[in-house]
C-alpha positions as CSV (number, residue, x, y, z in Angstrom):
1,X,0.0,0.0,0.0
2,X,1.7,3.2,-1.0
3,X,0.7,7.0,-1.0
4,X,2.8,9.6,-2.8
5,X,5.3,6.1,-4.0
6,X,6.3,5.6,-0.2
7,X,5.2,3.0,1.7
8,X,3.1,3.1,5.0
9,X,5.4,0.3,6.6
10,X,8.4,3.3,5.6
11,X,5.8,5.9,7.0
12,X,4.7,4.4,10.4
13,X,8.6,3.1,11.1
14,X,10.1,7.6,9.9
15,X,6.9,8.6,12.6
16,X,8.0,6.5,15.1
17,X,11.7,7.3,14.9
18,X,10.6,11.0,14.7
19,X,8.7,10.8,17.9
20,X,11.7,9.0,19.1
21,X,14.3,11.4,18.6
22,X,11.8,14.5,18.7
23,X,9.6,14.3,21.5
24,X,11.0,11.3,23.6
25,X,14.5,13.2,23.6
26,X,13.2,15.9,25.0
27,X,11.7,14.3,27.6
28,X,15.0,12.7,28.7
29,X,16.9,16.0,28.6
30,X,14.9,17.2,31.3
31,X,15.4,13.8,33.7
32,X,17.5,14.6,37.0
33,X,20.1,11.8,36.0
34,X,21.9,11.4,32.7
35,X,20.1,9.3,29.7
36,X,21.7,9.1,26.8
37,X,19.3,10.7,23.6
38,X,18.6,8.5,21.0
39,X,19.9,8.5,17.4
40,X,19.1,6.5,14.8
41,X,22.0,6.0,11.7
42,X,25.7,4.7,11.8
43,X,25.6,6.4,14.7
44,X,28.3,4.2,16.6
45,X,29.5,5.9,20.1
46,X,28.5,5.3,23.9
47,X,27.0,8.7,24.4
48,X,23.5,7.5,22.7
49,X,21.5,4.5,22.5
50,X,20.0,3.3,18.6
51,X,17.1,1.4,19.2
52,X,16.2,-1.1,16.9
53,X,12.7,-1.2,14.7
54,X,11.1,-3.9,13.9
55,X,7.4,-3.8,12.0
56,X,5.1,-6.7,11.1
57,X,1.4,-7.2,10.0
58,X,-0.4,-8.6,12.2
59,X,-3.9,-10.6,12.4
60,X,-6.9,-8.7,12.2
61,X,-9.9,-8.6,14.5
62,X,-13.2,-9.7,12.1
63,X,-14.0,-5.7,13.0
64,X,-10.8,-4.1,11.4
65,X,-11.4,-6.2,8.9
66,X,-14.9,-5.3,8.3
67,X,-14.0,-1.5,8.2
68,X,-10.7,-2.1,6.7
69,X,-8.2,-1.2,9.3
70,X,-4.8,-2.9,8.7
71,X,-3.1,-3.9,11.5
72,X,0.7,-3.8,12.4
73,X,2.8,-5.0,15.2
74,X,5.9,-2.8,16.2
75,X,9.0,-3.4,18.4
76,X,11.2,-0.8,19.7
77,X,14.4,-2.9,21.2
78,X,17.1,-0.7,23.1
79,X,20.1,-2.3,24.2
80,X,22.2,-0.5,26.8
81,X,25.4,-0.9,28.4
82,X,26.2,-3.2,31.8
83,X,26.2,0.2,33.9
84,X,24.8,1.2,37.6
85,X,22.3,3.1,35.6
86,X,21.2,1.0,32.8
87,X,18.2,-0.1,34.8
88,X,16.9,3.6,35.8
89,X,17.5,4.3,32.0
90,X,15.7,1.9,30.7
91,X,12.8,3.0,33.1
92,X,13.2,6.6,32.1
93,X,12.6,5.1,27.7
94,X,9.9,3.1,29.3
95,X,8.1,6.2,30.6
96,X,9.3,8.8,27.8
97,X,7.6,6.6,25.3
98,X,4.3,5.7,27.0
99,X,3.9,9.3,28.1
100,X,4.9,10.3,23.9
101,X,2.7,7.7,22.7
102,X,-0.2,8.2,25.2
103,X,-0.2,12.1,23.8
104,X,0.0,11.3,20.0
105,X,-1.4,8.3,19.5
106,X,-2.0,8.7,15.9
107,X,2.0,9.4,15.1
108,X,1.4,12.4,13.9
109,X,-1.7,11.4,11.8
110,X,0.3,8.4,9.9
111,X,-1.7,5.5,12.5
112,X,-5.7,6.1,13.3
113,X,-4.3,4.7,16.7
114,X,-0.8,3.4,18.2
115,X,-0.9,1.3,21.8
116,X,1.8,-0.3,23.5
117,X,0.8,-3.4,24.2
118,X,4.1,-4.7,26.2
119,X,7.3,-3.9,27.7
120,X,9.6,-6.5,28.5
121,X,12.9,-5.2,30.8
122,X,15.7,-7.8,30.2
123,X,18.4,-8.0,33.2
124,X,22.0,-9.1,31.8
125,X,22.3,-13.0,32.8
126,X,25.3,-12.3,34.8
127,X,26.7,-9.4,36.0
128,X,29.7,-7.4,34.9
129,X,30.3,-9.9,32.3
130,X,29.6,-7.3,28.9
131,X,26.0,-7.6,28.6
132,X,23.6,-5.3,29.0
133,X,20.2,-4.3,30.0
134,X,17.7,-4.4,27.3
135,X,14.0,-2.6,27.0
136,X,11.5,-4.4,23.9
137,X,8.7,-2.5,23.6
138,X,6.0,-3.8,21.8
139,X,2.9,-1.4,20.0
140,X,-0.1,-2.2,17.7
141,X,-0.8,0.3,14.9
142,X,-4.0,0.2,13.3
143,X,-4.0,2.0,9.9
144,X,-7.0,2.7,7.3
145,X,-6.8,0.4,4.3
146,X,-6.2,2.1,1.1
């Protein structure tokens, strides 16, 4: 399904990392503790965190189906360093993107509705061994067939 040759799987994924690195980062800046802002690109430094983006279609109720809503399923996946404050930061994402998502839940009009469905906080296996903490955050998008 495209409009104006892009794609609405490239639209919802540009309006999610907009909100990401618009809104969300904004948010962070004013925390009491240091979060790093997110980036998206070769970015390839410590001093931000590139979450990855994952879209899929996903099944339908016989509702969205009647009035032609497609329906997607989103991840957001941030990985972050084994630090003392990985766990605070990935609390801080957590509530930066369900406060952003709870305010604009249409992504800037490219969703009729965005809901985070899940968040999954994943503690490194052993301690100071390299691994970090990670966040998954999971959304349903529903969009208006074209």
């Amino acid at each position: 399904m495209t409009t104006e040759n892009v794609f609405i799987e490239e639209q919802i994924i540009s309006a999610v990392q907009d909100v990401l690195t618009g809104r969300i980062n904004e948010a962070l800046r004013d925390m009491r503790f240091p979060v790093p802002p997110i980036e998206f690109g070769d970015y390839d430094g410590s001093s931000a965190v590139v979450p990855v983006i994952s879209l899929s279609t996903c099944e339908r109720t016989e509702k969205e189906r009647i009035i032609r809503l497609d329906a997607y399923s989103l991840t957001v996946t941030f990985t972050l360093p084994g630090t003392p404050e990985s766990e605070k930061q990935c609390y801080a994402y957590s509530g930066a993107i369900s406060k952003a998502i709870y305010d604009n839940p249409t992504l800037c009009g490219v969703a009729d509705r965005a809901v985070i469905t899940g968040k999954k906080y994943l503690s490194p296996k052993k301690p100071n061994c390299g691994d970090g903490w990670q966040l998954v955050i999971s959304l349903r998008l529903t969009v208006e067939g074209y």
